[in-house]
C-alpha positions in Angstrom: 0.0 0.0 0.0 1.1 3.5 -1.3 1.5 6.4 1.5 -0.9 8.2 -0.5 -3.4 5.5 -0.5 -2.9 5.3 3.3 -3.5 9.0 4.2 -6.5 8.7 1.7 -7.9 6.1 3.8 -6.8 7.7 6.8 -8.8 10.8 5.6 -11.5 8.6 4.9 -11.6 7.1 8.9 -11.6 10.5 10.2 -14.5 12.1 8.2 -17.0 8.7 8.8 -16.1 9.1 12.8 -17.2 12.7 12.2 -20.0 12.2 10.4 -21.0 9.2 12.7 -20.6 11.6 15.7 -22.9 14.2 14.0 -25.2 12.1 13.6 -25.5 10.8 17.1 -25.9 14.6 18.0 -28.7 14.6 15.8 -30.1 11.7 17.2 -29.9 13.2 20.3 -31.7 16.4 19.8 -34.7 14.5 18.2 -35.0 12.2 21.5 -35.1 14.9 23.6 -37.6 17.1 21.4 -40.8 17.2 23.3 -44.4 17.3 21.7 -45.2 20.6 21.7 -48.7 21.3 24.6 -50.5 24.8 23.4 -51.8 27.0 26.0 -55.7 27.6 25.4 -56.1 30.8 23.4 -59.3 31.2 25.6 -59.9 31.1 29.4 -57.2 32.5 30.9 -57.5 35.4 33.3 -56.2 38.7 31.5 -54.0 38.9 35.4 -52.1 35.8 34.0 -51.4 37.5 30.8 -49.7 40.2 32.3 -47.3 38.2 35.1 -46.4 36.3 31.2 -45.6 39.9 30.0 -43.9 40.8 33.3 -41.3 37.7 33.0 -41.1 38.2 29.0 -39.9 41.8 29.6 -36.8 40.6 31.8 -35.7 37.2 30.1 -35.9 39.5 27.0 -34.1 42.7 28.4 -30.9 42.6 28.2 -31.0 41.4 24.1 -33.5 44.3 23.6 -31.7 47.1 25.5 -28.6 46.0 22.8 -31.0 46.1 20.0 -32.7 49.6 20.6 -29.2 50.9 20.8 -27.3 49.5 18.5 -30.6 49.1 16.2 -31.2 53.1 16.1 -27.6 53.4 14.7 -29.3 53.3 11.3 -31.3 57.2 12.2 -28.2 59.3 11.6 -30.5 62.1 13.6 -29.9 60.1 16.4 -26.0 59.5 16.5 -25.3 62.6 19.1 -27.5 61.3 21.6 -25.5 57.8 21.0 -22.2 59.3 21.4 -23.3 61.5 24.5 -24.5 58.4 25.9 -21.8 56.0 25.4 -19.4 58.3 26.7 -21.6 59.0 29.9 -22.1 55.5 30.4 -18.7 53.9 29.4 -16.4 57.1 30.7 -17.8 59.4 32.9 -20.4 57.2 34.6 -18.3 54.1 34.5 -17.9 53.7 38.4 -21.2 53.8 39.9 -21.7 50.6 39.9 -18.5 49.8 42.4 -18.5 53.4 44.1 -20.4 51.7 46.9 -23.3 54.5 46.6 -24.9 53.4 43.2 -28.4 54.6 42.1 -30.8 52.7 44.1 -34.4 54.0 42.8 -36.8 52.8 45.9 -39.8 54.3 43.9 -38.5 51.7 41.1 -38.1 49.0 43.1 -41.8 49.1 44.0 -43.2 49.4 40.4 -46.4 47.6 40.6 -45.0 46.2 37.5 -42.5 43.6 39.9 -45.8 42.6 41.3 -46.8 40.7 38.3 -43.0 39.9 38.0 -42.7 38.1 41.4 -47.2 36.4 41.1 -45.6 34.7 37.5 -44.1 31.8 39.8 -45.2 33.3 42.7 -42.0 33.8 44.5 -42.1 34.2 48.7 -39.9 35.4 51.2 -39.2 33.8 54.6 -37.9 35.0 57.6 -36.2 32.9 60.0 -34.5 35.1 62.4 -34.2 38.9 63.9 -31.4 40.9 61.6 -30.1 43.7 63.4 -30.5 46.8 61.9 -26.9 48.2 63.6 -25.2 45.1 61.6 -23.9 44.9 58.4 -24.7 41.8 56.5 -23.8 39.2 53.6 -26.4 37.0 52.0 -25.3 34.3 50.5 -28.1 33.1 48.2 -28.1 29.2 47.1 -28.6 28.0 44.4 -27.8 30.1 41.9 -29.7 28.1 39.1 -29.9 29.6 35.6 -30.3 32.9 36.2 -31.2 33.3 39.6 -34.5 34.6 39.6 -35.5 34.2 43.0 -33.0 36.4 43.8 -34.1 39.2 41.5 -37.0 39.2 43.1 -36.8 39.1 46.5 -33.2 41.5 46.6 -34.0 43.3 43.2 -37.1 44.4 43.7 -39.5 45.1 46.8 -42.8 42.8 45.5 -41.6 39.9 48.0 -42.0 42.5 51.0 -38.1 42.6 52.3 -38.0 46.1 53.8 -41.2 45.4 55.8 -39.8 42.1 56.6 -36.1 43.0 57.8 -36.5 46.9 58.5 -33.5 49.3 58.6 -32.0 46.6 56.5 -30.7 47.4 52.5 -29.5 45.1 50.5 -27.7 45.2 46.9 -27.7 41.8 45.0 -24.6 41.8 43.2 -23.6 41.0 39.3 -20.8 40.4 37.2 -19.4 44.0 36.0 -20.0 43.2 31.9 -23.5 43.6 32.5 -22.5 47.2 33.3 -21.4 47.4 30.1 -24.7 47.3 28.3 -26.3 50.4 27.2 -29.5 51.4 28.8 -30.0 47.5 30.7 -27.4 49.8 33.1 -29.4 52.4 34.1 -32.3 49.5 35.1 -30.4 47.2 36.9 -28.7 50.1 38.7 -32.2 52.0 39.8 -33.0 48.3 40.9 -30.2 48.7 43.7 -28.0 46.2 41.7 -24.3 46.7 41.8 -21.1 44.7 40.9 -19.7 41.9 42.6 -16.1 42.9 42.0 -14.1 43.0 45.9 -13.7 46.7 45.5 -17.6 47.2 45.2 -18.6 44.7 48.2 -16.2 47.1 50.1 -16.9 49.8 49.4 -21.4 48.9 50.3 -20.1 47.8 53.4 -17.8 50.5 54.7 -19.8 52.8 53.3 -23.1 51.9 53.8 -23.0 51.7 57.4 -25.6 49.9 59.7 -27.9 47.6 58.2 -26.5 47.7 54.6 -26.2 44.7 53.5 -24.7 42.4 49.6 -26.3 39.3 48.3 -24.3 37.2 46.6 -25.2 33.6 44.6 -22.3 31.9 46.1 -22.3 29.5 43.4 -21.7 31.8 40.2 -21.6 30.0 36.6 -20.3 26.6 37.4 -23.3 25.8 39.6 -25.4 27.2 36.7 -24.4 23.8 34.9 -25.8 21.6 37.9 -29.3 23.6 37.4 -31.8 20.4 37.0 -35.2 20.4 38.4 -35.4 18.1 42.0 -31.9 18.4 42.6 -29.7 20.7 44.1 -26.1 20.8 43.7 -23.9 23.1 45.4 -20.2 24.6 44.5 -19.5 25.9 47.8 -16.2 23.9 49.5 -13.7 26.6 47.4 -16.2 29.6 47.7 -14.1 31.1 50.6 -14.0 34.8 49.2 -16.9 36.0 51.2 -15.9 34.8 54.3 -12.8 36.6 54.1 -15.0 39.5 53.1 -17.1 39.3 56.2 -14.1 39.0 58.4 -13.0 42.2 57.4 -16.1 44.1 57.4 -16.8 42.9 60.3 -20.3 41.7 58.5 -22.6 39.1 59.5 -23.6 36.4 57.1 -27.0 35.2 56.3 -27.1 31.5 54.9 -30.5 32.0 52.2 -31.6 28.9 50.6 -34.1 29.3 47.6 -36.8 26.5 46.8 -37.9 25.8 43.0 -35.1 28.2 41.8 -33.1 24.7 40.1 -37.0 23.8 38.8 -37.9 26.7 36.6 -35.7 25.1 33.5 -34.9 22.1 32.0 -31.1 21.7 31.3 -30.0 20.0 28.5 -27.6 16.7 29.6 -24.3 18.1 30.1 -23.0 15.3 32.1 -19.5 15.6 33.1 -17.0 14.5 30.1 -20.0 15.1 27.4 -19.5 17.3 24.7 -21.6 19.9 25.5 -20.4 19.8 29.2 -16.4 20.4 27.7 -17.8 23.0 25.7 -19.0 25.3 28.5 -16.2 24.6 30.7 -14.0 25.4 27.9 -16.1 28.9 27.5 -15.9 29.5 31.0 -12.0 29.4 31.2 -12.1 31.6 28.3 -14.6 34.7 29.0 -15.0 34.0 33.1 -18.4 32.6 32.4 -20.7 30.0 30.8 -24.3 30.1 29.7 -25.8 26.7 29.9 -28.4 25.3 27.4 -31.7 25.4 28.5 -35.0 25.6 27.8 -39.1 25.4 29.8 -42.0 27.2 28.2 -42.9 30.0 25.4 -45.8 32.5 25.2 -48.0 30.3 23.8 -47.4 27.1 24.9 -46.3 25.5 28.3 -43.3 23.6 27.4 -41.2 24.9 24.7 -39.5 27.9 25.2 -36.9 29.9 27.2 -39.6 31.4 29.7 -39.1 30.3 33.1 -41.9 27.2 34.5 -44.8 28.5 36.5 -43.1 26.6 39.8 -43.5 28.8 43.0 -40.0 29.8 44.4 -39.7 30.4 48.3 -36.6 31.8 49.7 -35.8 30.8 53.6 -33.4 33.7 55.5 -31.2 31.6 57.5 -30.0 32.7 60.9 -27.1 35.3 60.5 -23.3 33.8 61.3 -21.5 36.0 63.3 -17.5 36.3 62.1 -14.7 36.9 65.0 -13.4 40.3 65.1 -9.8 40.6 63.4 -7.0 41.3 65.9 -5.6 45.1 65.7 -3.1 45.0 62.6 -4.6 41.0 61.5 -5.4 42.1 57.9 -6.7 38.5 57.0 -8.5 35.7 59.0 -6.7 33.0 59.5 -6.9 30.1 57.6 -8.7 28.0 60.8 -11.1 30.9 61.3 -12.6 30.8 58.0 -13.0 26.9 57.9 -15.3 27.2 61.2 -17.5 29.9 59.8 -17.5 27.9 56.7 -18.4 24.8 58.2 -21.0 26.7 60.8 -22.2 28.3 57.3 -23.0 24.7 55.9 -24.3 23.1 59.0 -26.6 26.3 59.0 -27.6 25.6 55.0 -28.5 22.5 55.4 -30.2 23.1 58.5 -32.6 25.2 56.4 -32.8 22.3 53.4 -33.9 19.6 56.2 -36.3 21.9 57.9 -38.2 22.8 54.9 -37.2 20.2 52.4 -40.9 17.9 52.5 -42.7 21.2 52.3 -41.1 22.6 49.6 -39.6 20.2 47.6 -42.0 17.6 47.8 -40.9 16.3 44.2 -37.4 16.4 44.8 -35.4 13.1 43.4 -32.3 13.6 45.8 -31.2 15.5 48.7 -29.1 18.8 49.0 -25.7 17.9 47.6 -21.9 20.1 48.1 -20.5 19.0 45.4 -17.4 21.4 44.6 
């Protein structure tokens, strides 16, 4: 056999395996494709309607803020107000979302409109436990599922009742800073009291703030996203050490919160670990500092094709705040026992919550709480 002849068939080998692996992706896809169920066109309370609209709005807001902007590059009339914008936004405006001030809108956060947001799923707030007003304070919101929505609106908004439930207390859920960096979705997560998660920004709330301000952070950021599955709840928590540190030298209490439904409002689709979707995301993770996993529920129309979020009710405990030892006079860091015992007080707390709750609010569950990384 010529060498030509074997790299031909060599060639040959290579593209069948491709081709074969295509086609098992294909194969795949049509398994998991579901029979589409149509919502009635008829019959269904004009309140329902609008809580559809309300959640349609937000999944949909940060692709239409891009397109309005971007989109009304084509009106020359228009291009000073663009260029007035960008550089208010991306120069002279740039900081306000880590100068530890913001621009909190209360009269936003109470838009009737959040109403409809938070009766969609519905989504409830519990209290567990007294937080002192004179304290500062980290929530640490589990899990993060896909995008967190129980945190949006319990900590975004005020629909869920937090400042009549914890008075004297103000909390800012936190965000990666790219989503800053989008024109106009800015200036609405920023009136929502929304500010980056950056260490600089969590310092600056908390020193600045003074009593009862208080940061909300999903502990589990994008990797935990990938564990999103309905009836199961994986946490990445054992390396998440970074705002126990912070709470050490804030001197900040921190507030385990546990969120039930949040992993149930999506289907995920399998991204076991080793597949080829699940080395995909990893690999996008590495590269941009985040992942977006595939996923999908219900559309407008219908109740189970789609990328708007289930109708499955979302009910977020407050744990009982951790108190965090005071650092000695020139002890810049907590030592490395300290924050193993408030981490391990931190979990015991967790899945205090989990137990305590678990067979009223996760009835259908098909495991129990899980720290996986």
């Amino acid at each position: 056999m010529t060498d030509n002849t074997l790299k031909s068939n060599l060639k040959a080998d290579d593209k069948n395996k491709i081709l074969e692996k295509a086609n098992r992706i294909k194969e795949d896809i049509k398994e998991n494709l579901p029979t589409v169920r149509w919502a009635p066109l008829t019959g269904i309370p004009f309140e329902r309607r609008i809580q559809t609209a309300a959640i349609l709005v937000w999944v949909f807001l940060l692709g239409n803020c891009l397109t309005l902007f971007f989109g009304t590059l084509i009106f020359p009339f228009l291009w000073p107000f663009h260029i007035a914008y960008a550089f208010w936004a991306w120069w002279y405006d740039k900081d306000t979302p880590e100068n530890g001030v913001g621009r909190r809108s209360e009269w936003f956060r109470r838009l009737p409109w959040w109403n409809y947001f938070v009766n969609y799923f519905p989504v409830k707030l519990v209290k567990t436990a007294h937080l002192d007003p004179s304290r500062k304070y980290i929530f640490g919101y589990h899990p993060h599922g896909i995008i967190s929505l129980g945190a949006v609106a319990n900590f975004g908004t005020e629909a869920t009742g937090f400042s009549e439930m914890f008075p004297g207390i103000t909390p800012s859920l936190l965000t990666l800073l790219p989503n800053f960096q989008v024109p106009l979705y800015r200036e609405i997560i920023l009136a929502m009291g929304i500010a980056s998660v950056s260490r600089p920004s969590c310092e600056r709330i908390l020193s600045k703030g003074g009593p009862g301000r208080a940061i909300v952070i999903v502990i589990g950021g994008a990797s935990e996203s990938l564990n999103a599955k309905p009836g199961t709840v994986d946490l990445i928590l054992k390396k998440r050490l970074g705002f126990i540190k912070l709470a050490c030298r804030e001197g900040a209490d921190i507030v385990p919160t546990f969120s039930f439904g949040e992993n149930d409002l999506y289907e995920q689709v399998d991204n076991s670990k080793g597949s080829w979707l699940w080395n995909l995301q990893k690999k996008m993770q590495r590269m941009v500092g985040f992942t977006v996993p595939l996923f999908h529920a219900r559309g407008i129309f219908n109740y189970n094709v789609g990328i708007l979020p289930y109708r499955h009710e979302v009910v977020t405990i407050v744990g009982r705040p951790i108190s965090v030892p005071k650092l000695k006079e020139g002890q810049k860091e907590p030592t490395k026992e300290q924050v193993l015992q408030i981490q391990e007080e931190y979990v015991k707390e967790l899945e205090h919550i989990y137990h305590a709750y678990k067979d009223e609010y996760a009835k259908d569950r098909q495991q129990e709480l899980r720290i996986v990384g």
